[in-house]
C-alpha positions in Angstrom: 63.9 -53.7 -171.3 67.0 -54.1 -169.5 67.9 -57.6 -168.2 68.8 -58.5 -164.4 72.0 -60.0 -162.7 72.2 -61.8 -159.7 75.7 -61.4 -158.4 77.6 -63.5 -155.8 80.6 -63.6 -154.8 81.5 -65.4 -151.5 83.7 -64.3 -149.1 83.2 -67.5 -147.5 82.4 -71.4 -147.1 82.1 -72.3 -143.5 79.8 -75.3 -144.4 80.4 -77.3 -147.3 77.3 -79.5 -146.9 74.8 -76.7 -146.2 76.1 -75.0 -149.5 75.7 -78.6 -151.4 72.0 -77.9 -149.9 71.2 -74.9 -150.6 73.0 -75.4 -154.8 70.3 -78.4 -155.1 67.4 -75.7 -154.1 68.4 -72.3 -155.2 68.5 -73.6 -159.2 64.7 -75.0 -158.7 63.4 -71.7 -157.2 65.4 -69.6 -159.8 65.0 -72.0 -163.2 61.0 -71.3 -163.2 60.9 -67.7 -162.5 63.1 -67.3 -166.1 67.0 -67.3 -164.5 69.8 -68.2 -166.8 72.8 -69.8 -165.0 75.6 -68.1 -166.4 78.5 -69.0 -163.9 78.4 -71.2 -161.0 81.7 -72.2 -159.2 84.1 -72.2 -162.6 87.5 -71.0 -162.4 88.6 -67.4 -160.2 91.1 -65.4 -160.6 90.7 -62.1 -158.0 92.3 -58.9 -158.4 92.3 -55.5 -156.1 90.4 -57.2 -153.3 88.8 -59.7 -154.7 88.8 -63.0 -153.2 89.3 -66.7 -155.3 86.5 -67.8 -153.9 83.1 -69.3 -155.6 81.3 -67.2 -157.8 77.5 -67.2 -159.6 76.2 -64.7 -161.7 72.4 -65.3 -163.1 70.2 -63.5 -165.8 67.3 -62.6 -165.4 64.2 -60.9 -168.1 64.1 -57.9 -166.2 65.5 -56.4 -163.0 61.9 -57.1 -161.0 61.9 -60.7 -162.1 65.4 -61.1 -160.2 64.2 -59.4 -157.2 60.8 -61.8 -157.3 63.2 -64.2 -157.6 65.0 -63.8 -154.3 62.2 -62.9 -152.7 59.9 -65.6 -153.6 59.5 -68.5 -150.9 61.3 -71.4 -152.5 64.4 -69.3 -153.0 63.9 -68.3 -149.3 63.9 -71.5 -148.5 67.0 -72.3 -149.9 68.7 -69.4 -147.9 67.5 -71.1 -144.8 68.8 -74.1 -145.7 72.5 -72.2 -146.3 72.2 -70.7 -143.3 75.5 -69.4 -141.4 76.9 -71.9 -144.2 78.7 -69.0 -146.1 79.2 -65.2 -146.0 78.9 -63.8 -149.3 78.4 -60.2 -151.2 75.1 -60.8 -152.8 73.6 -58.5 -155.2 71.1 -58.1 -157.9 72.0 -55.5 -160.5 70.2 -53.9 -163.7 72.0 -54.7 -166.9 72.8 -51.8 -170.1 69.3 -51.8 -171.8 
């Protein structure tokens, strides 16, 4: 079974406080549900249009475990709490079986 990415790149910090916030609960929703932290806010370097800006990409068991993931409540929660904090291209992928 392939595996599943969550992908975010932000375009983005408005907020530095509401994105401290929201990296204390987003790990805590994601950790139990099977996520592996692969990158979070190491070094950038953009090309074409990217931007230098922080960066996370998470694994996940399976596609549908990322997308319960963001979906469930607690991760919900910690997109409240982010709020208009940052602007960011989110995205959940599905990885080469």
């Amino acid at each position: 079974m392939a595996k599943g990415y969550l992908v975010v790149c932000y375009r983005e910090i408005r907020d530095r406080e509401k994105l401290k916030t929201y990296a204390e609960l987003a790990p805590k929703a994601m950790l139990p549900r099977g996520a592996n932290i692969l990158v979070r806010d190491g070094r950038v370097t953009a090309f074409e249009d990217g931007l230098a800006e922080r960066t996370v990409l998470v694994e996940f068991p399976s596609y549908d475990a990322a997308i319960e993931a963001y979906n469930s409540p607690e991760y919900q929660a910690a997109v409240a709490a982010l709020g208009d904090g940052a602007v960011r291209d989110f995205r959940i992928v599905e990885g080469v079986d």
